[in-house]
MMTF fields as JSON, N, C-alpha, C and O atoms, coordinates in Angstrom:
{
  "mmtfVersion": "1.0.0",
  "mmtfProducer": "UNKNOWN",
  "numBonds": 311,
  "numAtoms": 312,
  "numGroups": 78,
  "numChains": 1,
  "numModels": 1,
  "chainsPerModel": [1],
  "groupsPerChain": [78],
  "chainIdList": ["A"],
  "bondAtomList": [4, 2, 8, 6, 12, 10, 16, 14, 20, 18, 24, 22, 28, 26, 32, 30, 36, 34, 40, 38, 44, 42, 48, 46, 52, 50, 56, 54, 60, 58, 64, 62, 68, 66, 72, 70, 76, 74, 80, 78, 84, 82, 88, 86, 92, 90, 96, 94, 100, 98, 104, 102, 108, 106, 112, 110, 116, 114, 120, 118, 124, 122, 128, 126, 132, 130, 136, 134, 140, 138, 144, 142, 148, 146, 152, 150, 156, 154, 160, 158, 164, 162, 168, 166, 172, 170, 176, 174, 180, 178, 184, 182, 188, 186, 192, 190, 196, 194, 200, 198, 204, 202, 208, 206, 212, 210, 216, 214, 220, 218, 224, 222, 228, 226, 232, 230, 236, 234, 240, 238, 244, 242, 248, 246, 252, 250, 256, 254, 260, 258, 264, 262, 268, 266, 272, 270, 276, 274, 280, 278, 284, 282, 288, 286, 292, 290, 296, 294, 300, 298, 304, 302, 308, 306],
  "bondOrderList": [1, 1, 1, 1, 1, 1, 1, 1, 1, 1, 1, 1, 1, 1, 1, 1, 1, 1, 1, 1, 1, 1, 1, 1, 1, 1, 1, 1, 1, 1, 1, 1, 1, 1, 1, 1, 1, 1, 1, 1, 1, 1, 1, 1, 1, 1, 1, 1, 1, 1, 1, 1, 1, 1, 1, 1, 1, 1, 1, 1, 1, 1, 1, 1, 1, 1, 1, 1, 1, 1, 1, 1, 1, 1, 1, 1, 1],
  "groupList": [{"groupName": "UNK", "atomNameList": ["N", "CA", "C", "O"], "elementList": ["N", "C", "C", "O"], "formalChargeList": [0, 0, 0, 0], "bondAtomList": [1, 0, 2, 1, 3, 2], "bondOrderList": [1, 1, 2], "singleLetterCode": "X", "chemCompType": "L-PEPTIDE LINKING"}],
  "groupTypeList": [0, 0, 0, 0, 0, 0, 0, 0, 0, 0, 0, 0, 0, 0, 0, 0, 0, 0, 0, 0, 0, 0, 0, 0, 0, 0, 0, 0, 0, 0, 0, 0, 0, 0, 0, 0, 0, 0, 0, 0, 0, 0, 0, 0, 0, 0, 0, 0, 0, 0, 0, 0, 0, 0, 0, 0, 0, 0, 0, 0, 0, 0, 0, 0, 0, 0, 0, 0, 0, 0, 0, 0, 0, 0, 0, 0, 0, 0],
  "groupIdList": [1, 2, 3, 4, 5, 6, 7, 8, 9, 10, 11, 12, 13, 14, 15, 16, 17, 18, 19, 20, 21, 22, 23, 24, 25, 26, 27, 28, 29, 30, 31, 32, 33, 34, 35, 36, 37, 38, 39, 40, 41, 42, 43, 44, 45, 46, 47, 48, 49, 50, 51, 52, 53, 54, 55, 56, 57, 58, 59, 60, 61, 62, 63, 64, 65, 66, 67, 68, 69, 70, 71, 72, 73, 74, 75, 76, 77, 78],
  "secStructList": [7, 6, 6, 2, 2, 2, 2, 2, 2, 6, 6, 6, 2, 2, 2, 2, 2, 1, 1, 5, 7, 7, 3, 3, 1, 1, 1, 7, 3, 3, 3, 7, 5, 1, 7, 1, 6, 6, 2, 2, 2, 2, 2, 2, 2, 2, 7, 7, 3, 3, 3, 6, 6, 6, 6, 3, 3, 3, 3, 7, 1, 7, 7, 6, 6, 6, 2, 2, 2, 2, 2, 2, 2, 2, 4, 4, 4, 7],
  "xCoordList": [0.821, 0.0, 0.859, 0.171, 1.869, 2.589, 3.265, 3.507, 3.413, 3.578, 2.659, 3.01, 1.735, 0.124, 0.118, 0.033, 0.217, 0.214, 1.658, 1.652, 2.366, 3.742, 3.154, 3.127, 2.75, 2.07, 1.384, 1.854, 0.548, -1.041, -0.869, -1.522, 0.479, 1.116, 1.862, 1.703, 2.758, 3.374, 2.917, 3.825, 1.635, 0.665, -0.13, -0.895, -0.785, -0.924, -0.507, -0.955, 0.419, 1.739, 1.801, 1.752, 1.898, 2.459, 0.74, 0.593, -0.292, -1.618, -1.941, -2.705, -1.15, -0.731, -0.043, -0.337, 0.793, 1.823, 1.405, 2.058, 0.532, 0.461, 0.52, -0.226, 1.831, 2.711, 2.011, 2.449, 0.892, -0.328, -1.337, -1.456, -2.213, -3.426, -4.399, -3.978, -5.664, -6.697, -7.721, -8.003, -8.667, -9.487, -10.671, -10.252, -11.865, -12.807, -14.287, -14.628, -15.181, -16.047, -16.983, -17.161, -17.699, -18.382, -17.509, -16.708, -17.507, -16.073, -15.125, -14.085, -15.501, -13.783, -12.822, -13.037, -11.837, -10.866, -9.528, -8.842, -9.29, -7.855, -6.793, -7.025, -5.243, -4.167, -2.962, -2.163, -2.853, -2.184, -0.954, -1.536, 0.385, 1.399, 2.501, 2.78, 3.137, 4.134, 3.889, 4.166, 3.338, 2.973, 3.666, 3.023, 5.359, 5.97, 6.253, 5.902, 6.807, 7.401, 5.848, 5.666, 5.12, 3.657, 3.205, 2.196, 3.682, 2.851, 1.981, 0.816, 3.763, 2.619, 2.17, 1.985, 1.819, 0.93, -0.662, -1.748, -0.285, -1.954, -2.754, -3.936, -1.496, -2.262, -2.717, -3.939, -2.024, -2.076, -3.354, -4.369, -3.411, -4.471, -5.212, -5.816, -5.604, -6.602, -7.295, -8.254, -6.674, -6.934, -6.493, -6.853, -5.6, -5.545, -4.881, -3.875, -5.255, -4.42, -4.269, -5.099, -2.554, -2.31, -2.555, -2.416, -3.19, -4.078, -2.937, -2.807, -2.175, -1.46, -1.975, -1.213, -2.88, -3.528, -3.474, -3.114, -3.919, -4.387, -2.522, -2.184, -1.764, -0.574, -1.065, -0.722, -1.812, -2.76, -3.097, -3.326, -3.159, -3.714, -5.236, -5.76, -5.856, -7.087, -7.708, -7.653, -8.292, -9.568, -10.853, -11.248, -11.739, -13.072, -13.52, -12.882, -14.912, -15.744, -14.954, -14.995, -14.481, -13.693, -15.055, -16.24, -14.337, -15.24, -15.661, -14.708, -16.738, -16.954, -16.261, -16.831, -15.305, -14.127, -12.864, -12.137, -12.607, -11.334, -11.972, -11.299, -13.002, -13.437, -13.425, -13.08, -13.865, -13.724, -12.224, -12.11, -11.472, -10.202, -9.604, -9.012, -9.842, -9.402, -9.616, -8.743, -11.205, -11.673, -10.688, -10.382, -10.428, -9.609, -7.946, -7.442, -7.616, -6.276, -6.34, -5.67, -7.19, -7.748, -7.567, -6.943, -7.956, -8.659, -9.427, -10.548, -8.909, -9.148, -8.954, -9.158, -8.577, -8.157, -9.398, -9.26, -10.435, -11.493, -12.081, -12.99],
  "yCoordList": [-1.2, 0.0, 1.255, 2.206, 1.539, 2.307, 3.283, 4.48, 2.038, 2.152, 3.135, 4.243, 2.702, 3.577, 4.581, 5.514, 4.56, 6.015, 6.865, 7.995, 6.621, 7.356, 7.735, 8.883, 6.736, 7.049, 8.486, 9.54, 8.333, 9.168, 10.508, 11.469, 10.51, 11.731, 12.438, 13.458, 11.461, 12.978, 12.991, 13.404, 12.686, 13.196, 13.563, 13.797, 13.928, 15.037, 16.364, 17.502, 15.842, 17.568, 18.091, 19.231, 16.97, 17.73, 18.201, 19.116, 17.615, 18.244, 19.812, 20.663, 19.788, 21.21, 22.176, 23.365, 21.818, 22.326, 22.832, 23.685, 22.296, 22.49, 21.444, 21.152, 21.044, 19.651, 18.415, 17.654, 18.44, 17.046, 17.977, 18.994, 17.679, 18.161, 17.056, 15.909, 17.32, 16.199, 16.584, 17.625, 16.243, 16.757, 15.23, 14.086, 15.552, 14.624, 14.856, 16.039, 13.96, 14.121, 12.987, 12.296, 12.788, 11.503, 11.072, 11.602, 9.502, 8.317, 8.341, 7.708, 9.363, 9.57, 10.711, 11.803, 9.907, 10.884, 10.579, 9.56, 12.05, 12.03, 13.101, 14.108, 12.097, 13.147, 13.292, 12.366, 14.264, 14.574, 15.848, 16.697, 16.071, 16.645, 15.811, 14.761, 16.371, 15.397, 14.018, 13.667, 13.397, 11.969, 10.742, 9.763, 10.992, 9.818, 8.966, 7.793, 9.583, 8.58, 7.821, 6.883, 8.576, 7.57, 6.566, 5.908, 6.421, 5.77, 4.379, 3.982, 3.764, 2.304, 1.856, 0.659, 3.061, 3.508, 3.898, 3.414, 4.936, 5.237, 3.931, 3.671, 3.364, 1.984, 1.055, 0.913, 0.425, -0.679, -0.078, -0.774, 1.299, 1.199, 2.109, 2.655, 2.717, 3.643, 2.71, 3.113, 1.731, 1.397, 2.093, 1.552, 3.461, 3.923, 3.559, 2.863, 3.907, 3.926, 4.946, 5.787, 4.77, 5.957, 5.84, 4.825, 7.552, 8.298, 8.905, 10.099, 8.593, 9.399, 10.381, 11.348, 10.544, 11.693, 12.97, 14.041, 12.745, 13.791, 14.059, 15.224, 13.271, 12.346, 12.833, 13.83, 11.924, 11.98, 10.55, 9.786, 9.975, 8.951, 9.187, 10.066, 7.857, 8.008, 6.759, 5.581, 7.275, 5.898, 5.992, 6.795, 5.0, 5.112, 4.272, 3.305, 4.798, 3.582, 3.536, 2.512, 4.56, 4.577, 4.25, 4.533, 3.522, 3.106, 4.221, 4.991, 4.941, 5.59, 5.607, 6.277, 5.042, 4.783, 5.58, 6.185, 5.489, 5.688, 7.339, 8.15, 7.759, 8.979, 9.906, 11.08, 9.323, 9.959, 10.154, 10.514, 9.907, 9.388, 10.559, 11.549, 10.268, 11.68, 13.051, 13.905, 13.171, 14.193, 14.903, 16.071, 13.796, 14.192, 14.981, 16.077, 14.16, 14.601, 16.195, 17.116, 16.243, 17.333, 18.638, 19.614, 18.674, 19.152, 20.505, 20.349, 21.781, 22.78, 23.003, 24.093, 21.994, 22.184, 21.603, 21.674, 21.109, 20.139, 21.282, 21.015],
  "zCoordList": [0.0, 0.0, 0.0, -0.371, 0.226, 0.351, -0.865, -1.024, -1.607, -2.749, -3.553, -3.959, -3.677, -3.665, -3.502, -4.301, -2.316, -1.638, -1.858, -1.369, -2.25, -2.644, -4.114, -4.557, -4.701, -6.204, -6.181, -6.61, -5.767, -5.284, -4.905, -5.314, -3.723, -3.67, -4.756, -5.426, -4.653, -6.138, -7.271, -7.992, -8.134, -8.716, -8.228, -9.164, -7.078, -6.52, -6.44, -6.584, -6.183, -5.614, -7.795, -8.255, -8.463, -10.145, -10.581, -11.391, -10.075, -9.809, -9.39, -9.846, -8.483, -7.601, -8.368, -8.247, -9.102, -9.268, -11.036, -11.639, -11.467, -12.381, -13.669, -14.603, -13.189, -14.353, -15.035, -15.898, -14.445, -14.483, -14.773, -14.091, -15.898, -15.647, -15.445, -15.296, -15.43, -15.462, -15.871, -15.277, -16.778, -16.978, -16.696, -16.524, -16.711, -16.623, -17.088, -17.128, -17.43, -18.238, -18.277, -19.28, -16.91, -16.108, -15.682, -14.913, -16.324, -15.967, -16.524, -16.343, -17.546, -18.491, -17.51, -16.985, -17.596, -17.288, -17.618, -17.535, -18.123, -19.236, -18.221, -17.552, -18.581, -17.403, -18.305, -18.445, -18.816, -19.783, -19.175, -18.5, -19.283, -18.887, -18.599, -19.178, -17.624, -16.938, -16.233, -15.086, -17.174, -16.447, -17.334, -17.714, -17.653, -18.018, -16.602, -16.474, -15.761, -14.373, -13.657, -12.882, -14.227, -13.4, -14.48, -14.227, -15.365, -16.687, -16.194, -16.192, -15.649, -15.0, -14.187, -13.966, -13.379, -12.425, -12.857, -12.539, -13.676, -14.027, -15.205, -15.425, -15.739, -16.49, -15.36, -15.3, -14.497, -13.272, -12.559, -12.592, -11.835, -11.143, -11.747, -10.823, -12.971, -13.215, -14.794, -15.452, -15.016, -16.075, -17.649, -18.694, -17.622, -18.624, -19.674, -19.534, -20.758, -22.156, -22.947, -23.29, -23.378, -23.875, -25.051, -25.733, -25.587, -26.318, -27.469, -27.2, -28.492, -29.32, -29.831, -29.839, -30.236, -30.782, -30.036, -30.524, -28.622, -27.394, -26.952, -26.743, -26.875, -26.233, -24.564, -23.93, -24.247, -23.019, -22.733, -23.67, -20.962, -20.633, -20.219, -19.536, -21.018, -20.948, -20.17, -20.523, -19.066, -18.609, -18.239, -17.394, -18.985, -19.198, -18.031, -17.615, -17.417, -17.175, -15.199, -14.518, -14.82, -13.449, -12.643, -12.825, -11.665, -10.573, -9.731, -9.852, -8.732, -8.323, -6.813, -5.951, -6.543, -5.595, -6.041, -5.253, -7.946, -8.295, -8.299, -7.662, -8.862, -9.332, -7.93, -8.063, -6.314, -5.798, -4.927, -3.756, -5.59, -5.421, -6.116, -5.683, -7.012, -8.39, -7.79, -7.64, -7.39, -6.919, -5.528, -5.29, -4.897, -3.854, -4.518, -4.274, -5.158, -5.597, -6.055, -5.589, -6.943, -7.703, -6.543, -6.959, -5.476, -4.636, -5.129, -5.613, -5.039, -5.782, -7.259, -7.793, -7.853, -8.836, -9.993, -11.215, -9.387, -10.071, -11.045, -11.832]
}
């Protein structure tokens, strides 16, 4: 779990910071910026796939656990 949670944080903080964005749109939600060092992170637990077109990770269909999860990270930033 720790792991996780080390995850969770510093996409958070590049959330904060600007470096990550996120955008969302129901269960879609796309995180597009500085998100090479999280890659197989946001595939493993968010389900995403990367989007060449957007060059953005995309995951559909988030559980309402992961979404309020997101929401948290987001904080002001939603």
């Amino acid at each position: 779990m720790t792991g996780f949670n080390n995850n969770v944080r510093a996409i958070t903080e590049k959330i904060a910071s600007g470096a990550i964005k996120v955008t969302r749109d129901g269960s879609k939600v796309t995180f597009s910026g500085s998100t090479y060092d999280h890659k197989d992170f946001l595939k493993s637990e968010f389900g995403c796939r990367w989007n060449r077109d957007s060059k953005s990770w995309v995951a559909t269909d988030l559980s309402e656990g992961y979404l309020n999860l997101l929401d948290e990270m987001m904080g002001a930033n939603c």
